[in-house]
N, C-alpha and C positions, 0 to 999 in steps of 0.2 A: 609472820612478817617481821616480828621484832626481832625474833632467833636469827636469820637470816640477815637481819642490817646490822646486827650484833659480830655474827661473822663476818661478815664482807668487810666491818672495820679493823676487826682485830689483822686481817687477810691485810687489808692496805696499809695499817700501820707498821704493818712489817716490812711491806715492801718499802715503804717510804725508808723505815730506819736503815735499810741494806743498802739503799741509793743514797741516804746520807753520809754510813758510815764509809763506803766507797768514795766520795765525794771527800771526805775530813782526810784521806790518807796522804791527798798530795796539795789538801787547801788548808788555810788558816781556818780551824772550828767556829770560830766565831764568824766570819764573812760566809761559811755556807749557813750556818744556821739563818743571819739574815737575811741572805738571798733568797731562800730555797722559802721563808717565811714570807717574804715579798711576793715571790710568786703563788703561795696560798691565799696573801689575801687577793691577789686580782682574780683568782678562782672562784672563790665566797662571795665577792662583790658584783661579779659577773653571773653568777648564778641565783643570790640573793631574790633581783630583784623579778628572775621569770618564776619564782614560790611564792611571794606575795608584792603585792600591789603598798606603795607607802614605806612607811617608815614605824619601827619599833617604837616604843616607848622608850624614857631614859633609863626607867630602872633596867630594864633588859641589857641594854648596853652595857650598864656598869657590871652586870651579874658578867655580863662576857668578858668585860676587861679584865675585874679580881680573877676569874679563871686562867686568863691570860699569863696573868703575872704571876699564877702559881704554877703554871706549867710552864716559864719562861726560864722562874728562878729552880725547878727540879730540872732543866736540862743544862744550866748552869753549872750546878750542883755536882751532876755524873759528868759532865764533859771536865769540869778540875779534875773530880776525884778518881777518874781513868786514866788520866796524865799523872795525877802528883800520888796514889795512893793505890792500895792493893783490888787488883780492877778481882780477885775472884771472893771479894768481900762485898765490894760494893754493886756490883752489878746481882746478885741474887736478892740483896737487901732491900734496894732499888725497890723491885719488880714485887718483891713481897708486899713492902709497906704501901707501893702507888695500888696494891690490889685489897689491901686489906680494908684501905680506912674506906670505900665507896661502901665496901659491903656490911662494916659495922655502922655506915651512914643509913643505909636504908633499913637495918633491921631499928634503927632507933624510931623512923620515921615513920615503920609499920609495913615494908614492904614483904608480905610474905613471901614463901617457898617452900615446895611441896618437899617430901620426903625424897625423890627421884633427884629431887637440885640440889637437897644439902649434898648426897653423896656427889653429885658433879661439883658440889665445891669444893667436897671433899678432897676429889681427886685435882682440879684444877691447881690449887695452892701449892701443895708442895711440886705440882708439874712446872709452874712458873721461876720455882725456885731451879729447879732442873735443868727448864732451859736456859738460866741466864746463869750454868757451870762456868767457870774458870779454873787451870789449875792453878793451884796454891803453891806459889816459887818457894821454895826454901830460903831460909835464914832473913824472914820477915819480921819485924820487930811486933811486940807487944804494942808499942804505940802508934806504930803503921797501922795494923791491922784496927783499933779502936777508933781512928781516927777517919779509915774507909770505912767501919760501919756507921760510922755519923752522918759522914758523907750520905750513904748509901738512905739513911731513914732522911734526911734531908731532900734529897733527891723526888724519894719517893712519896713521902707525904707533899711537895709540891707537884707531881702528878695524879696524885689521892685528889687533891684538893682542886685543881682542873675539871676531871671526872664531875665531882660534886657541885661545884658551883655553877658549871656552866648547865648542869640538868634543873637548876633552880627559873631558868628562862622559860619563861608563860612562851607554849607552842603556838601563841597567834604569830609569835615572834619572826616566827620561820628560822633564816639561816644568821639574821644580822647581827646575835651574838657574836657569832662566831667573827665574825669583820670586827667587833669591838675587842676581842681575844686580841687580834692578831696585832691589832694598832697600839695595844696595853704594852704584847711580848717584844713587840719588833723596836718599840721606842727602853726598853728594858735593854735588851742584846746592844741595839747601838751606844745607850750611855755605858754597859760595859766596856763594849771593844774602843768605843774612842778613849775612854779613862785610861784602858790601856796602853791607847797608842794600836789597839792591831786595825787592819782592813776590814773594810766595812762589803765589802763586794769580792765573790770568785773570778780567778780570772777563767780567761776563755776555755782551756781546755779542762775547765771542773766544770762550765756552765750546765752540762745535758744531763748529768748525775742529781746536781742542785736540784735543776725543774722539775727533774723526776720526783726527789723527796720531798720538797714543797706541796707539788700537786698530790703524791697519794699520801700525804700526810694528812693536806687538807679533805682530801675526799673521803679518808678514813674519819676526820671529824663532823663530816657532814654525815657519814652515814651512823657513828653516834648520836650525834645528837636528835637524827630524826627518829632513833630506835630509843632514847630515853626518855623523848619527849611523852611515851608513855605511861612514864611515872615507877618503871619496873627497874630500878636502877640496878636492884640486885642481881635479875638475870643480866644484862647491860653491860657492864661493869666487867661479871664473871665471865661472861664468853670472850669481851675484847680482851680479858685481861691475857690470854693466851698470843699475844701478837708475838712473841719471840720464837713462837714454830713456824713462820713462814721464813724469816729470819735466817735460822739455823738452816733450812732446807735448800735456802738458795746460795748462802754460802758453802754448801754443800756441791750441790749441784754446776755453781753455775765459776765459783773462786775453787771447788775442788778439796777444800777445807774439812780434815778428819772430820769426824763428828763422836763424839766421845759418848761411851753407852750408854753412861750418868744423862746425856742428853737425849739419847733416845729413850729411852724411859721415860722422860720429861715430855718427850711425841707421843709414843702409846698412851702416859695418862691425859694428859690435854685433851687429845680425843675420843678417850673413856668419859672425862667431865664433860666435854663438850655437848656428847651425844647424850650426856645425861640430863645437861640441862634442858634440849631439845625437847625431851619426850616429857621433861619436867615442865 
């Protein structure tokens, strides 16, 4: 059951990120991120309270909000460093470091893993790096490129740290971390975008793409969180960490977009790890 909520997240965090990144090509990134944020939490709060009866504790809430705000400031983070900086730096750097620090979290914490998962982790890691290929433009500076891998660990240790903290919520909790997350992120995104000056809301015709990534965003953290709340963070962690192959398939599929071999390779191993983890 855990393997299976493991997938079905990594499954909707993907979809979610293709209906966002769809959604950013004709919206200001900052008003979809909040929208599409908005409509997750009335998802989470709406569903929150047919999983438990009451109210969380405060420590829960807060564990959900610092999650929040780390996953608020690693989207921050890649949405600059893809605009101003070398997106085939940061986008593998990204997806490495948000996958690596979960899994050095739980060996520190004692979470084992059979011989069958190391190698699914084996292969998992450099699959994620695979699938978040970019090709590398020519006549890119030394200091471009230094400056997206910062980016890029920036990014990703504030998706690292999402991962982890929000699995520190005691499971009597249920879902209302996750509504503490969103109220941390979304009050985060807005004091950006008004600093800025940019909009705070999509207009009408990005609205259907938005709700789309909101809702399987959030419904990808809700089926995290009910898969870690077993304590197994490492399988958890390592299965969702593969969400850029649903990703890559539907840009494929559905925008018609090459798919570069570097990337599929990055499919066959994902689902070399994946199934390893499985049987691990």
């Amino acid at each position: 059951m855990i393997f299976l909520l493991s997938l079905t997240a990594a499954l909707l965090f993907g979809i979610g990120d293709f209906s966002g990144g769809y959604a950013s090509r004709r919206q200001a990134v900052g008003a979809v991120l909040f929208t599409s944020q908005l409509f997750g939490l009335l998802l989470v709060s709406f569903v929150s309270p047919l999983l438990l009866d009451g109210l969380p504790v405060t420590a829960d809430l807060l564990w959900g909000a610092a999650a929040g705000i780390g996953g608020a400031v690693g989207i921050l983070f890649l949405y600059h460093a893809l605009a101003h900086t070398v997106v085939a730096i940061v986008s593998p750097t990204a997806a490495l470091v948000g996958a690596l620090l979960p899994l050095v979290f739980g060996l520190i914490i004692g979470d084992g893993v059979s011989l069958t998962g190391w190698i699914g982790i084996g292969l998992i890691l450099p699959a994620v790096v695979l699938l978040s290929y970019e090709h590398l433009e020519a006549g890119t500076t030394l200091e471009e490129r230094r400056r997206a891998f910062l980016f890029g660990i920036g990014a990703g240790t504030g998706f690292g740290l999402f991962f982890i903290l929000i699995a520190q919520t005691d499971a009597a909790a249920g879902l209302w971390p996750l509504a503490g997350a969103r109220f941390a992120s979304l009050a985060l995104v807005a004091f950006y975008s008004i600093l800025g000056s940019r909009p705070l809301l999509v207009r009408r015709q990005g609205l259907i793409p938005t709700i789309m990534a909101g809702t399987f965003d959030m419904a990808a953290n809700i089926a995290f969180m009910l898969a870690v709340q077993s304590g197994r963070i490492i399988l958890v962690t390592a299965v969702t960490s593969v969400y850029p192959a649903p990703t890559v398939l539907l840009a494929r599929f559905i925008n018609g977009e090459k798919v570069h071999p570097l990337r599929w390779a990055g499919l066959a191993a994902a689902a070399a790890g994946v199934a390893c983890m499985g049987i691990g």
